[in-house]
C-alpha positions as CSV (number, residue, x, y, z in Angstrom):
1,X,0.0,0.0,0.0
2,X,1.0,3.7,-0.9
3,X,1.4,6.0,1.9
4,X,-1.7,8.4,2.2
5,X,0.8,11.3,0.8
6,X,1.8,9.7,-2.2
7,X,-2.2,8.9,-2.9
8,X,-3.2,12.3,-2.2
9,X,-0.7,13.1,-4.8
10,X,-2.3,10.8,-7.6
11,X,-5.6,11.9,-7.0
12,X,-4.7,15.7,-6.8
13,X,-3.0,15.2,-10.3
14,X,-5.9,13.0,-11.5
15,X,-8.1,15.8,-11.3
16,X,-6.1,18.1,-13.2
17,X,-5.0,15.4,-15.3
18,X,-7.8,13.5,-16.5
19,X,-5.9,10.2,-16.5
20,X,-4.3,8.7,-13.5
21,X,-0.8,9.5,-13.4
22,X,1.4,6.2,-13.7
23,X,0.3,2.3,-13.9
24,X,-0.8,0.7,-11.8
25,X,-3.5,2.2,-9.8
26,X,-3.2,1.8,-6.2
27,X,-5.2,-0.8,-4.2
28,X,-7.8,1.1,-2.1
29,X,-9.2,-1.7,0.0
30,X,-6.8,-1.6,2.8
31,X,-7.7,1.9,3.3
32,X,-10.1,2.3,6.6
33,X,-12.5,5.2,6.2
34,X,-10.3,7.3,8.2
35,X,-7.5,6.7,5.7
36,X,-9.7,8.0,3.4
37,X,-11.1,11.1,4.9
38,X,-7.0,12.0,5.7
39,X,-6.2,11.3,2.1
40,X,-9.4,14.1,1.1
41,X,-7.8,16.3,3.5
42,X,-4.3,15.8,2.1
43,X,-5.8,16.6,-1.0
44,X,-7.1,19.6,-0.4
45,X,-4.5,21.1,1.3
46,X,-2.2,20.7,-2.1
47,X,-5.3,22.3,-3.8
48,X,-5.5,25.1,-1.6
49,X,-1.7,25.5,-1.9
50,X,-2.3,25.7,-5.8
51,X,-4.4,28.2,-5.2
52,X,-7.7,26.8,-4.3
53,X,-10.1,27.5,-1.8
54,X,-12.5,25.8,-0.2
55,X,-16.2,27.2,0.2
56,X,-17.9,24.5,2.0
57,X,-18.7,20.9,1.9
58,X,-21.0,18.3,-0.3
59,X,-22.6,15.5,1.5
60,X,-22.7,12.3,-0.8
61,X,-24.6,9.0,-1.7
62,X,-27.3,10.4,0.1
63,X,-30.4,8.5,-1.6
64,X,-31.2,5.3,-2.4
65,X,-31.0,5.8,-5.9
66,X,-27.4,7.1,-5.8
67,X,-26.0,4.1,-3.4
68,X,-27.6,1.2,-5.8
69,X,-26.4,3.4,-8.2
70,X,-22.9,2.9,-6.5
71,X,-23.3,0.0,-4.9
72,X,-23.0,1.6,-1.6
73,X,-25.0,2.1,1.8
74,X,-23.7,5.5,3.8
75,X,-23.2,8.9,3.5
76,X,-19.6,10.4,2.9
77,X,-18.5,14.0,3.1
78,X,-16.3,16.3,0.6
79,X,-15.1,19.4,-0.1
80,X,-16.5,22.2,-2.2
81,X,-13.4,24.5,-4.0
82,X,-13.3,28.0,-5.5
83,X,-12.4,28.6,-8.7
84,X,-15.1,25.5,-9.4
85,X,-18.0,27.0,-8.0
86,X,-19.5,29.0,-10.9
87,X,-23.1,31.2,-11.1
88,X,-25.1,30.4,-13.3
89,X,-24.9,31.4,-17.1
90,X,-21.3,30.6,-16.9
91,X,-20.6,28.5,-19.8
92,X,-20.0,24.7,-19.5
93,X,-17.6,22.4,-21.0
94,X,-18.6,18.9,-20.6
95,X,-16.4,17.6,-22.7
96,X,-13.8,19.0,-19.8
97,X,-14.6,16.5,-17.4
98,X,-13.9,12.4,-17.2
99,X,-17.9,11.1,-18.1
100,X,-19.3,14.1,-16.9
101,X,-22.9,14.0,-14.9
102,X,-24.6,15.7,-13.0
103,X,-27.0,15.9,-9.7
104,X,-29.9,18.4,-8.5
105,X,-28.5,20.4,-5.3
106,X,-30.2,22.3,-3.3
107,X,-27.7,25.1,-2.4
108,X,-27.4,26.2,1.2
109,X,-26.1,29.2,2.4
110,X,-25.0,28.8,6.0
111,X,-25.8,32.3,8.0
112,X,-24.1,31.5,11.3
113,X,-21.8,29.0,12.7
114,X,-23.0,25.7,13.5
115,X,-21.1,24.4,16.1
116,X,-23.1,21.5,18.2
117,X,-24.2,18.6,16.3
118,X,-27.4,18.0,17.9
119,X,-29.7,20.8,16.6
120,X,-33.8,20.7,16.0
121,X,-35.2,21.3,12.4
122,X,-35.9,25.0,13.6
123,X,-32.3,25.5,15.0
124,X,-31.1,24.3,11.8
125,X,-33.6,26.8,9.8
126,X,-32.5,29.9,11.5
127,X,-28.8,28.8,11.0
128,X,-29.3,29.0,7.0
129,X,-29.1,32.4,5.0
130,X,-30.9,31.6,2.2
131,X,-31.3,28.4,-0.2
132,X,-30.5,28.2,-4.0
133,X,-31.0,25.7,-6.9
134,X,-27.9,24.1,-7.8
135,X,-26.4,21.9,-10.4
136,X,-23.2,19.5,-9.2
137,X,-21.0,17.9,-11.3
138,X,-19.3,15.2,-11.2
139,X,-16.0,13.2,-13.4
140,X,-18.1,9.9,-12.8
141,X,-15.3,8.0,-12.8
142,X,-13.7,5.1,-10.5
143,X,-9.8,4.6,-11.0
144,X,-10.3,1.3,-10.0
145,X,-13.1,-0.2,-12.4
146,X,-15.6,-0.2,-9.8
147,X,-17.0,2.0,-6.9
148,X,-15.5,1.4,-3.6
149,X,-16.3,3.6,-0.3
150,X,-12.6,4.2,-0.5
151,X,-12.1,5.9,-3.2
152,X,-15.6,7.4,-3.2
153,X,-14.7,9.7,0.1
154,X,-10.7,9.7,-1.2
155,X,-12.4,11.8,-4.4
156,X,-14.1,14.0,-2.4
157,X,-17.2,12.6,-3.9
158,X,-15.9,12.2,-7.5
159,X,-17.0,16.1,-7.0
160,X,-15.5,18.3,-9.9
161,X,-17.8,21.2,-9.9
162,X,-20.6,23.4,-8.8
163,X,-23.4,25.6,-11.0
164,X,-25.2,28.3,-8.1
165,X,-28.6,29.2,-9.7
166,X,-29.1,33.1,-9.1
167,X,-32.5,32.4,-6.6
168,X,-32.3,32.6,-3.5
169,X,-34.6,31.7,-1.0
170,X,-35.3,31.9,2.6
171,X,-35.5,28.6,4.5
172,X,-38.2,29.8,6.5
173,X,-40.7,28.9,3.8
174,X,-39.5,25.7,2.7
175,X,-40.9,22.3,3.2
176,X,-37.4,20.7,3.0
177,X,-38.4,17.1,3.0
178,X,-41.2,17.8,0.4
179,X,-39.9,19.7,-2.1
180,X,-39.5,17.7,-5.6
181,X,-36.4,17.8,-7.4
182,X,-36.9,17.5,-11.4
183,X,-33.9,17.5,-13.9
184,X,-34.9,18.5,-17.7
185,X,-32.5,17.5,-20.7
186,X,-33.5,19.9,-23.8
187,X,-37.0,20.6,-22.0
188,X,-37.6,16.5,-21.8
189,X,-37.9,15.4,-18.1
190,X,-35.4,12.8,-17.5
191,X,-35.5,12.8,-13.5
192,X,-37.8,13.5,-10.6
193,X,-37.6,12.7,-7.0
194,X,-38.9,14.2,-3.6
195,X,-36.2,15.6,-1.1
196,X,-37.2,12.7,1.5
197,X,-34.9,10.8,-0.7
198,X,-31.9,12.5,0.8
199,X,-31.6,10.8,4.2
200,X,-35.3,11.5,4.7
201,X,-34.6,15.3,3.8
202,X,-32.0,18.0,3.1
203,X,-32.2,18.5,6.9
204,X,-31.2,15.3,8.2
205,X,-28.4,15.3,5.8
206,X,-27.4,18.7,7.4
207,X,-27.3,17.3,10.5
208,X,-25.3,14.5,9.7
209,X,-22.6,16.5,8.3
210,X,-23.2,18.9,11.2
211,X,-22.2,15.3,13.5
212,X,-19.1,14.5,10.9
213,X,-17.2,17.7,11.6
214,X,-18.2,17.5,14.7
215,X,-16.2,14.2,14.9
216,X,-13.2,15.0,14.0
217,X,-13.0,18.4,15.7
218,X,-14.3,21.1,13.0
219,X,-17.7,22.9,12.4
220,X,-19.3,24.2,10.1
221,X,-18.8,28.1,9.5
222,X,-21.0,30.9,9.0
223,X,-20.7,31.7,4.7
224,X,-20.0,28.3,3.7
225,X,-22.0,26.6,1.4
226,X,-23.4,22.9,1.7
227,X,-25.1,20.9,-0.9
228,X,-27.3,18.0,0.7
229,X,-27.2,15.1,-1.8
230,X,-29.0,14.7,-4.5
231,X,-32.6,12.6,-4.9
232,X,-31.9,11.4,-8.1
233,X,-29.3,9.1,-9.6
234,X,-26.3,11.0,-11.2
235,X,-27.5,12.1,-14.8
236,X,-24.7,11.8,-17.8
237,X,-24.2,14.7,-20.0
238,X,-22.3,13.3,-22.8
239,X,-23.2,15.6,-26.0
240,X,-24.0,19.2,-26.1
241,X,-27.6,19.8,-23.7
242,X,-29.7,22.4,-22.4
243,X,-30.0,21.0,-18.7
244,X,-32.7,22.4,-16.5
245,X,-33.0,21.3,-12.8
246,X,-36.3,22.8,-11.0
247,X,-37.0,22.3,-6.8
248,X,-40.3,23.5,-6.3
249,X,-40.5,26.7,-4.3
250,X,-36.9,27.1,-4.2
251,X,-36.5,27.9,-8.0
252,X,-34.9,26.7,-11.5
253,X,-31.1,27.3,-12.6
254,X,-30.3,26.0,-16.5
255,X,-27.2,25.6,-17.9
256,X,-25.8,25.0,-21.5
257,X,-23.6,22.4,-21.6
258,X,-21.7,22.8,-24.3
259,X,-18.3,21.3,-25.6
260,X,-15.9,24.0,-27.4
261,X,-13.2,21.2,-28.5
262,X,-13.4,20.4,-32.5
């Protein structure tokens, strides 16, 4: 087995790189989840040190759909990183990314720092700023063949990028466990699913990543960002698309995907 360093490494230059650098890839298996978390952390410190920053955090493999989709039966946390957090209208590659996809994300705002782990739904309400629509996307790609926990968290997700529709919403309003998620490719619905497929709602997913940091000594801070999971199983985009997600009372974002290589 590689030292956690010298994986960190690979995976920091597989990003950028599109290929993993050097034959063969690394066996993940012996890695505990802790391993794993330390290897995302690793990671993002040599991002940060290129540059980066880090906005706030994604919780993953949320739904049902997303962990028969992967094969997989818990949540994992990653990071989300500035320059890769766009607004929308900003023009999309896909052809950029390793089998790009995407998810629905609710987009929330955190207002105050969230410092305890054990909050009530109405604690958790007044700590938000606002709430926007929110397209992630992902290089849906697994080094090894096949999904594995390991490299799942190790990935930060397989998280490569973030769309911020321009609504925002107060939280106040919203029924968070309710509200339907719908994704539309070229105006033809292609997904729908109700927030109570993420953990049983955006909220309890808050909370878990609330009890994560928690964990290991960190919190989550007022001005970061969190995405919740997704309802829906990750969508490819792998030709030019018009891509629409709607989450009912919260609002629409759209994006053109659209690839400028010849």
């Amino acid at each position: 087995m590689s030292s956690l360093q010298s994986i960190a490494e690979q995976f920091y230059h597989a990003f950028y790189e599109k290929k993993w650098p050097g034959k063969p890839v690394p066996n993940f298996s012996g890695l505990t989840p802790e391993d794993s978390y330390q290897v995302q952390r690793l990671v993002a410190k040599l991002r940060v040190e290129s540059g980066e920053q880090v906005i706030g955090y994604k919780v993953g493999c949320t739904s049902a759909a997303i962990q028969t989709q992967f094969g997989l039966d818990e949540p994992i946390c990653g990071r989300l990183f500035a320059p890769h957090a766009k607004e929308e209208g900003a023009p999309v590659d896909w052809s950029d990314y390793v089998n790009c996809a995407i998810e629905p994300e609710m987009v929330i705002r955190i207002g105050r720092d969230i410092r305890i782990d054990e909050l009530s739904d109405t604690e958790l309400i007044d700590s938000i700023e606002y709430v926007s629509p929110g397209i992630e996307i992902h290089n849906y790609t697994f080094w090894q063949g096949s999904p594995s926990l390991q490299e799942l968290i190790c990935s930060g997700g397989i998280h490569a990028g973030l769309i911020v529709g321009h609504k925002r919403v107060p939280a106040g309003p919203l029924a968070f466990s309710d509200e339907l998620f719908s994704v539309y490719k070229d105006d033809q619905l292609v997904a729908a699913s109700p927030a109570s497929e993420i953990m049983g709602g955006p909220l309890e997913s808050l909370r878990w990543l609330a009890r994560h940091l928690s964990a290991r000594g960190e919190f989550l801070r007022k001005n970061t960002s969190v995405i919740p999971g997704s309802p829906t199983e990750l969508i490819p985009i792998d030709r030019d698309t018009k891509l629409r997600v709607s989450i009912e009372q919260v609002g629409n974002v759209v994006t053109l995907f659209q690839t400028t290589n010849t």
